[in-house]
N, C-alpha and C positions, 0 to 999 in steps of 0.2 A: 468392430462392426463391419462386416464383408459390404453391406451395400452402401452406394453414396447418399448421403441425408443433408437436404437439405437447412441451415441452420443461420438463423439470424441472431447475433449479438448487439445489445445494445449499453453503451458504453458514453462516459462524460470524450469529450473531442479533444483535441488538441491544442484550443484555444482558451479550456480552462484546463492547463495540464497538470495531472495529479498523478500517483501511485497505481490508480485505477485508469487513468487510462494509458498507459503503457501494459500493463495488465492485458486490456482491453486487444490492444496493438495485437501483443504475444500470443495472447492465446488465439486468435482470429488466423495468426497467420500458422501455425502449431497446424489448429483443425482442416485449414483449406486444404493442406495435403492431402488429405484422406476424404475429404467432405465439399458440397458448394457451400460455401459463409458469404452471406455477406453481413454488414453491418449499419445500424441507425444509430450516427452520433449524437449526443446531448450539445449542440452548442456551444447556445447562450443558455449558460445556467440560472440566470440571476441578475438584478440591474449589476453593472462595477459597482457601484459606492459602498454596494453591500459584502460583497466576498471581501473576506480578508488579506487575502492573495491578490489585490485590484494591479499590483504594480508590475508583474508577471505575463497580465492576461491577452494574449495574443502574439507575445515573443516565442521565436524560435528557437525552444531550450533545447529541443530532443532531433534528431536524427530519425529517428526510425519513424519507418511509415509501414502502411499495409499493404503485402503481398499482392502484386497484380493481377492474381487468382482471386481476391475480396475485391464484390462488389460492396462500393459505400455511399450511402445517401448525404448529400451534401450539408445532410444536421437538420435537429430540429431546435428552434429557439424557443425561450419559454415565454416570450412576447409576440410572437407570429403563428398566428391563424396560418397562413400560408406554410410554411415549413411543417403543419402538423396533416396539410392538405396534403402536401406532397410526403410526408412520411406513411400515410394509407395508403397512395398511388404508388409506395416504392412497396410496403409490404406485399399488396394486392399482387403485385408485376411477380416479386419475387418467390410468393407463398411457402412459406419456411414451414418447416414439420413441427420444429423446435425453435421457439423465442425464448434466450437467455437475458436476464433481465436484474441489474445489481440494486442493491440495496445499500449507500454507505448515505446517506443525507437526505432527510426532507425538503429540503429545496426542490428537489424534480419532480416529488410526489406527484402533479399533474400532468406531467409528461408522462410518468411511468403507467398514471391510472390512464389516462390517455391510448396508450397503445394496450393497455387491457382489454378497454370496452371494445376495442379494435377487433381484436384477438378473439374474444368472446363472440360479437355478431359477424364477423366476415372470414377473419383467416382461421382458426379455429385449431392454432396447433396446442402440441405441448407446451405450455410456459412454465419456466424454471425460476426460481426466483435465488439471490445467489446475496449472501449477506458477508459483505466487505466488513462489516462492523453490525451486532445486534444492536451496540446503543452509541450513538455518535457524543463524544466527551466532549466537545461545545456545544453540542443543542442539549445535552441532558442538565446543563448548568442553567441554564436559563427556562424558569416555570413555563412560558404561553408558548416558547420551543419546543419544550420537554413534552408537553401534552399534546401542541400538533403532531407531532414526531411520532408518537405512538400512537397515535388516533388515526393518523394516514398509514402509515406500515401496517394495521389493523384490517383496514380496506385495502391494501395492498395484496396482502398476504392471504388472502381468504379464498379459499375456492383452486388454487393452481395445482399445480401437478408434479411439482418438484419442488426439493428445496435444496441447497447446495448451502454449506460453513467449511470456514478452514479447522476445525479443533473439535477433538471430541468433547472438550466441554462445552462448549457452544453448542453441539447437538441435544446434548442432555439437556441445558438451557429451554432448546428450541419445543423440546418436546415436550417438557412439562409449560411453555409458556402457549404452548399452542396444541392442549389437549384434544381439541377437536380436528385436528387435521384429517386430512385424507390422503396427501401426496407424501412420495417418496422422502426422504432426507438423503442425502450422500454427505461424507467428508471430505475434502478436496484440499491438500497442502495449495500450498501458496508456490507457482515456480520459480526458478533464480531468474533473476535477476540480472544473468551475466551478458548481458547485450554490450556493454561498454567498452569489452576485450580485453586482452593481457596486460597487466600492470606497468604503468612506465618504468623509465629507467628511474630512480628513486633520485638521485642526485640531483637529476635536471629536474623533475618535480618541484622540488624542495627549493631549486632558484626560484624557479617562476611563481612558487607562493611566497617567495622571500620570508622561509622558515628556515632559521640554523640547527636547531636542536633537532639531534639525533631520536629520540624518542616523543612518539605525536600520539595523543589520549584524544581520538573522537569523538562527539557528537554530529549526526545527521539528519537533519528533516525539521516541519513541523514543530514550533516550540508553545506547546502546551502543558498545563498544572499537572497534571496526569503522566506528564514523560523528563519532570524533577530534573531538568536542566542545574535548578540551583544546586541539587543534591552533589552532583558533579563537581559543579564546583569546589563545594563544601570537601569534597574527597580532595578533590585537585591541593586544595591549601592545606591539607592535612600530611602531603607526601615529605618524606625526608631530606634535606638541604640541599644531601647531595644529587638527589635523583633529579628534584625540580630544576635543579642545573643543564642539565642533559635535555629537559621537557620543556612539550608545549602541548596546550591546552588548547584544539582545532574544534569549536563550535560552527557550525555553518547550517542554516537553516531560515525559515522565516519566521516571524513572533508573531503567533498566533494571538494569544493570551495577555493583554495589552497591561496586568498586574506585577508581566514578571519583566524586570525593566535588566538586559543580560548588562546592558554598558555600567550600570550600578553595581551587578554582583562584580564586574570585571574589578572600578572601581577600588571597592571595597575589600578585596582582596589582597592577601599578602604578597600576592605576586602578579600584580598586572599587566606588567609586561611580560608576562609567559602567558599570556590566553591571546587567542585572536577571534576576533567574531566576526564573521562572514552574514552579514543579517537579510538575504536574498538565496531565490532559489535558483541553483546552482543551471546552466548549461551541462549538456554531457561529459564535456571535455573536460570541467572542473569538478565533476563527479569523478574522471576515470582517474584525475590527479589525487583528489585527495583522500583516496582507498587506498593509490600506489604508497603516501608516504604514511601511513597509519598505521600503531602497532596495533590499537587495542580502540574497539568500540562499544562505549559506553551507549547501555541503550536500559536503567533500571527504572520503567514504564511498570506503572502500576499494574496495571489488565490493559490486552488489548486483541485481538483475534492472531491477526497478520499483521505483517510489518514489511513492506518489501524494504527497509533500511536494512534490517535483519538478511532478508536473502541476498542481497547485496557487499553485505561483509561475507555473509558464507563464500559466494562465489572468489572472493580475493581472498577469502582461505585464512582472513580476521578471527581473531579473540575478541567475544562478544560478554561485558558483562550486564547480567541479567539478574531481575529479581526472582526470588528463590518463588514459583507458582501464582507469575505475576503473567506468565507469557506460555499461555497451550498451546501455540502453532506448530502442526508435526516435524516440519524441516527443523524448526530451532532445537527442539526437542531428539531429535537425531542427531545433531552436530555436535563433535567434539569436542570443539572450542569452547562451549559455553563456561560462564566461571558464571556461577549462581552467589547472592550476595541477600540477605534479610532486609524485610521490606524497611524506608527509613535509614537503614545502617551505613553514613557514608564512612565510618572507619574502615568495616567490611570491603568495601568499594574501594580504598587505598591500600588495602592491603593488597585485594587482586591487583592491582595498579603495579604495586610494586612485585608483586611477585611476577608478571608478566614482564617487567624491566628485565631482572634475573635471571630471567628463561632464554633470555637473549630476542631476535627476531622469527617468534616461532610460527608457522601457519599450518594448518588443519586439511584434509580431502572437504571439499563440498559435498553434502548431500546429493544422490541422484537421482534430481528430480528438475531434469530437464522439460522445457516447455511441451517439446515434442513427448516427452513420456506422459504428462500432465492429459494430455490430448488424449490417450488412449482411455484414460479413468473414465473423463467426459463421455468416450464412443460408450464404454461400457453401462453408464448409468443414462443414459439416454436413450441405448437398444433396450433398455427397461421398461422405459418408460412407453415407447412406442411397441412395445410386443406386448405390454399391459394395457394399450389401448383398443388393440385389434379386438 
């Protein structure tokens, strides 16, 4: 896109830190190259007592901030009148062509419809609506979730001018679930991940998590029914005597899922002193340690859009095992790491285990699908958008 376009991002903040907003972070600072961004944070998402992640919320995990080229509105809360006064008075100021606008939870819904109505009577750009997840796997567990959820994404989604998913099957999804549309669709990979930088030295890693076993089987993020933690397990106790000698079992993540109790599977386990469970969300710096000492990450998630866990092992250039058409995201699906495994099947899972043992310490090219490349798809499906308006 030859000329500079104005473009507002809005995104969850820093203070409820997730997957989406580093996301957020990335792509903001990608576009400002090329583009003016600025950005309206999501806050306060939510009372604490409610998010599950309460013990996280307002710690300094991450590093990265936004490019001094991005203007950003000081957030809006989902309790304060004022914060939504002042997020009109920033859109008003700033008048964007293009409001980018995510979709991964019903919790914002009123923020989100909020800066709609907005959008609609006063600034009156293109809005895109950009879907992190079509159906969030805790709100669809729970009935009066599952029907607000799709009853606000309903009013959400009606009437806008874009749509953005990471997978083509998510579009085909989108399109038979949303027969009457009118705006565009794009596909849009999910980008790495690699803000963390070059892998440590393994050896001093591997003191400072006080792990001796030469061979580390990961899990990362999020631990919900949907992304079979136990199943891992289950693989993990299946490995051969001598292999589990050499192994360790690096779980680290938060529990979402208050059914799967991980200190019980560790427990119960033939080998309990070969798992460690890390049950908090990691700071950067023990992000960037435990990629450094990881052969192989385990990630056999039933369905799920995107995974930035997933572009994050591509970038360290990790063996990813995955279920066999459980995971459309196009980067994954690119990558040559991947070891595909039947849905359920934790032998399948042990066996890739072991066969990645054998292979010795192997790693992959990452995908190239740098942020800044990411950013040109966006110019491109947005000069669309605006030259169909004219």
């Amino acid at each position: 896109m030859e000329n500079r376009v104005k473009i507002c991002i809005i995104g969850p903040s820093k203070l409820f830190l997730s997957g989406i907003t580093i996301y957020t972070i990335r792509l903001a600072n990608a576009l400002c190259e090329t583009h003016e961004v600025c950005v309206l944070p999501l806050r306060k998402l939510m009372p604490r007592f409610l998010y599950p992640g309460r013990k996280r919320i307002g710690k300094p995990l991450t590093k990265l901030e936004f490019s001094s080229s991005v203007r950003a509105y000081e957030g809006m809360d989902y309790n304060s009148l004022s914060t939504w006064i002042g997020a009109y008075k920033f859109l008003k100021k700033e008048k964007p062509q293009i409001i980018l606008v995510p979709w991964w939870t019903c919790a914002v819904i009123h923020l989100l419809l909020f800066v709609k109505i907005l959008n609609k009577f006063f600034i009156k750009a293109k809005m895109v609506l950009e879907f992190h997840e079509l159906t969030h796997s805790f709100e669809e567990k729970i009935s009066p979730l599952r029907f607000y959820s799709r009853l606000s994404l309903a009013l959400l989604r009606r009437g806008l001018d874009g749509y953005i998913v990471h997978s083509k099957q998510d579009k085909e999804y989108l399109i038979n679930f949303m027969a009457k549309r009118k705006g565009r669709i794009a596909v849009m990979p999910l980008g790495l991940y690699d803000h963390y930088g070059a892998p440590l030295n393994r050896k001093q890693a591997k003191l400072e998590l006080k792990i001796e076993e030469d061979f580390v089987i990961f899990y990362f993020g999020i631990i919900l029914a949907h992304k079979q933690v136990p199943l891992i397990v289950e693989a993990f106790n299946k490995l051969p005597a001598d292999i589990i000698q050499q192994s360790r079992l690096l779980i680290a993540g938060e529990v979402w899922d208050k059914k799967i109790d991980i200190y019980k599977l560790i427990r119960e386990s033939a080998y309990p002193k070969k798992i460690t469970a890390i049950l908090e969300h990691p700071h950067d710096d023990d992000i960037l340690k435990y990629f450094s000492i990881c052969n192989v990450v385990a990630m056999p998630y039933l369905n799920i859009s995107r995974s930035a866990v997933a572009t994050m092992a591509m970038s360290f250039g990790r063996p990813i095992i995955l279920i066999q058409n459980g995971f459309p995201g196009e980067p994954v699906l690119r990558y040559e790491g991947n070891l595909f495994v039947d849905f359920g099947n934790s032998t399948q899972i042990t066996n890739r285990i072991v066969e990645i043992f054998l292979d010795g310490r192997k790693t992959y090219p990452a995908p190239d699908l740098k942020f800044d490349k990411l950013a040109s798809r966006f110019d491109n499906f947005f000069e669309s958008l605006l030259v169909e308006g004219k």
